[in-house]
C-alpha positions in Angstrom: 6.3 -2.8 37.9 3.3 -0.6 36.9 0.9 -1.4 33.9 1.1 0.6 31.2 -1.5 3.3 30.8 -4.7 2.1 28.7 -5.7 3.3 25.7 -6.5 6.9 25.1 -10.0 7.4 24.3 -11.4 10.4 22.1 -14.4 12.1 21.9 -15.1 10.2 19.0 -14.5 7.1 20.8 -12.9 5.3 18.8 -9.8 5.6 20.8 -6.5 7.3 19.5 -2.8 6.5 19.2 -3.0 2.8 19.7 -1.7 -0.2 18.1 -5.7 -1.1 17.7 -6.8 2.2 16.4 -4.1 1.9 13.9 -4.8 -1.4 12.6 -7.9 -0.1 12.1 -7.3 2.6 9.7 -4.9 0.5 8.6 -7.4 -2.1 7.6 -10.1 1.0 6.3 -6.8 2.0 4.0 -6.6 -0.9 2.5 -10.1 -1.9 2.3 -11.1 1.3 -0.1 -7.4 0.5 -1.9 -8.9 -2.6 -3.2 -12.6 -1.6 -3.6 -11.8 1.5 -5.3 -8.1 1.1 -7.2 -7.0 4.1 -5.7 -5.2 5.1 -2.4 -8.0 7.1 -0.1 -7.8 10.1 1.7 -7.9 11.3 5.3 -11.6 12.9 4.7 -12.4 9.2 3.5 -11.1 7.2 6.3 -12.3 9.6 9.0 -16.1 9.7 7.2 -15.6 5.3 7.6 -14.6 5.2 10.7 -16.3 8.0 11.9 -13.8 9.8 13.6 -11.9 13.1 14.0 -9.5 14.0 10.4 -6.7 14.9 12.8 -6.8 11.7 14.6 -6.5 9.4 11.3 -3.7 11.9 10.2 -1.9 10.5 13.5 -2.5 7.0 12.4 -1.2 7.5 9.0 1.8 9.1 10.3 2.6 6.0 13.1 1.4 3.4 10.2 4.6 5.5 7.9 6.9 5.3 10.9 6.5 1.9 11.3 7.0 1.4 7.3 3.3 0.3 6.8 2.5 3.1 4.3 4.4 5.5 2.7 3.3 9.2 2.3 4.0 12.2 0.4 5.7 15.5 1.7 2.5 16.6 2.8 1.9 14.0 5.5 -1.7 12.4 4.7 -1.3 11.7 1.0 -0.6 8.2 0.7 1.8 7.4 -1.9 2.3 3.8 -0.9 0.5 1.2 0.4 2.7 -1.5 -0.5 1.8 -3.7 -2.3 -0.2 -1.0 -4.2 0.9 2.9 -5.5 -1.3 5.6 -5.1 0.2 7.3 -8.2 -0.2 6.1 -11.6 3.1 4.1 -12.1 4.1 2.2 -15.5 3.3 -1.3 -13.4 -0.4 -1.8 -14.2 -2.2 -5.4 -12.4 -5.2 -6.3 -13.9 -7.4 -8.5 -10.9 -11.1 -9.6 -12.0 -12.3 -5.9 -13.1 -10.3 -3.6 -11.8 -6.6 -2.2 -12.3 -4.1 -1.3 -9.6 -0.7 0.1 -10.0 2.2 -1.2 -7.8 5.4 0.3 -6.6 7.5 -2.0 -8.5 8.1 -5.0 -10.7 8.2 -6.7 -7.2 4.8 -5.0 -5.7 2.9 -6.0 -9.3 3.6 -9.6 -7.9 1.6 -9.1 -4.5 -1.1 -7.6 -5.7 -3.1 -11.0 -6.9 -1.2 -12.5 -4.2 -2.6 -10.0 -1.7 -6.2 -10.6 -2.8 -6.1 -14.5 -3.1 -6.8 -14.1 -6.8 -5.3 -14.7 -10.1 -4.1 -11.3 -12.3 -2.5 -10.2 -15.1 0.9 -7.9 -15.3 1.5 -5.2 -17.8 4.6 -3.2 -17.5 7.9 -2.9 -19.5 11.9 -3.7 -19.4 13.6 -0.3 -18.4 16.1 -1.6 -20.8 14.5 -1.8 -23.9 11.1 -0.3 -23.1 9.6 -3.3 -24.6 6.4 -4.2 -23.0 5.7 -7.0 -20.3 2.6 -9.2 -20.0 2.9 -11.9 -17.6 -0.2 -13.7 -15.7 0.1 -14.2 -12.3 -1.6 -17.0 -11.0 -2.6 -18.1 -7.7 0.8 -20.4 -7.2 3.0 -16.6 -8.6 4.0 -15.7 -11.8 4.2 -18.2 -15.1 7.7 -19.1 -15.7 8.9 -16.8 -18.8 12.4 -15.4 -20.0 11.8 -12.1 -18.0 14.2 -11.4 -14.9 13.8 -8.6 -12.4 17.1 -6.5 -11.4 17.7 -5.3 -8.2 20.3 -2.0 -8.2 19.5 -1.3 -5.1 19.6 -3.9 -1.9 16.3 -4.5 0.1 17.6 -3.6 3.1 18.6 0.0 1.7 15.6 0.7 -0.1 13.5 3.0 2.4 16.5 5.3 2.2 14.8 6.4 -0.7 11.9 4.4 -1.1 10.4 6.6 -4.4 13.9 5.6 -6.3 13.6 2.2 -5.8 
């Protein structure tokens, strides 16, 4: 049985189209998600890792086949980087000093789990559009009369991931 073929190598050298060179920009992603409450661009991950635009645009499109991030139309604008949104969505988490939107009433919950800290929720019932404040602390959320409805089943929502 032959080896698989080693890693591709760039001119850049930081190696392309690898399970490491994707977990790298993986990790750059969500390193300026947190730093900088806001998903980054291509320009921005290729300037930190100092490698080729068209290189981290392969990454982000293997990180959206493997349902790691989730982009726009466009390819390279990251619309999802679950937990957090990169659009402005009515699920606001406040963490220390900065605010992050998530995806869903689901995502605002791994947000402070995702950075080992404590935050604060602010969204509202799709029902009655009255507002939603709930703390999260480091153990999840404080116990309240709010519930969460699911129309859609987990295993179905990447059919149409925006809609759910």
């Amino acid at each position: 049985m032959r080896s698989p073929a080693p890693p591709r190598r760039s001119r850049s050298g930081i190696g392309s189209g690898g399970v490491e060179f994707d977990t790298r920009v993986k990790t750059a992603i969500y390193r300026r998600v947190v730093e900088m409450a806001r998903a980054p661009g291509v320009a921005e991950i290729a300037a930190a890792l100092a490698g080729p635009p068209e290189e981290i645009r392969g990454a982000y499109r293997r990180l959206f086949a493997r349902r790691v991030l989730f982009l726009e139309g466009d390819g390279e604008t990251i619309r999802m980087a679950p937990p957090f949104s990169g659009v402005p969505t009515q699920h606001r988490v406040r963490v220390g000093d900065r605010t992050y939107f998530a995806n869903c009433s689901w995502d605002s919950f791994g947000i402070p789990a995702a950075l080992h800290a404590e935050g604060e929720v602010h969204s509202r019932c799709e029902q009655t559009l009255e507002p939603i404040r709930l703390r999260v602390g480091r153990e999840g959320p404080e116990t309240g009369p709010v519930v969460a409805h699911f129309a859609v089943p987990a295993a179905k929502w990447w059919a149409d991931l925006v809609y759910t």
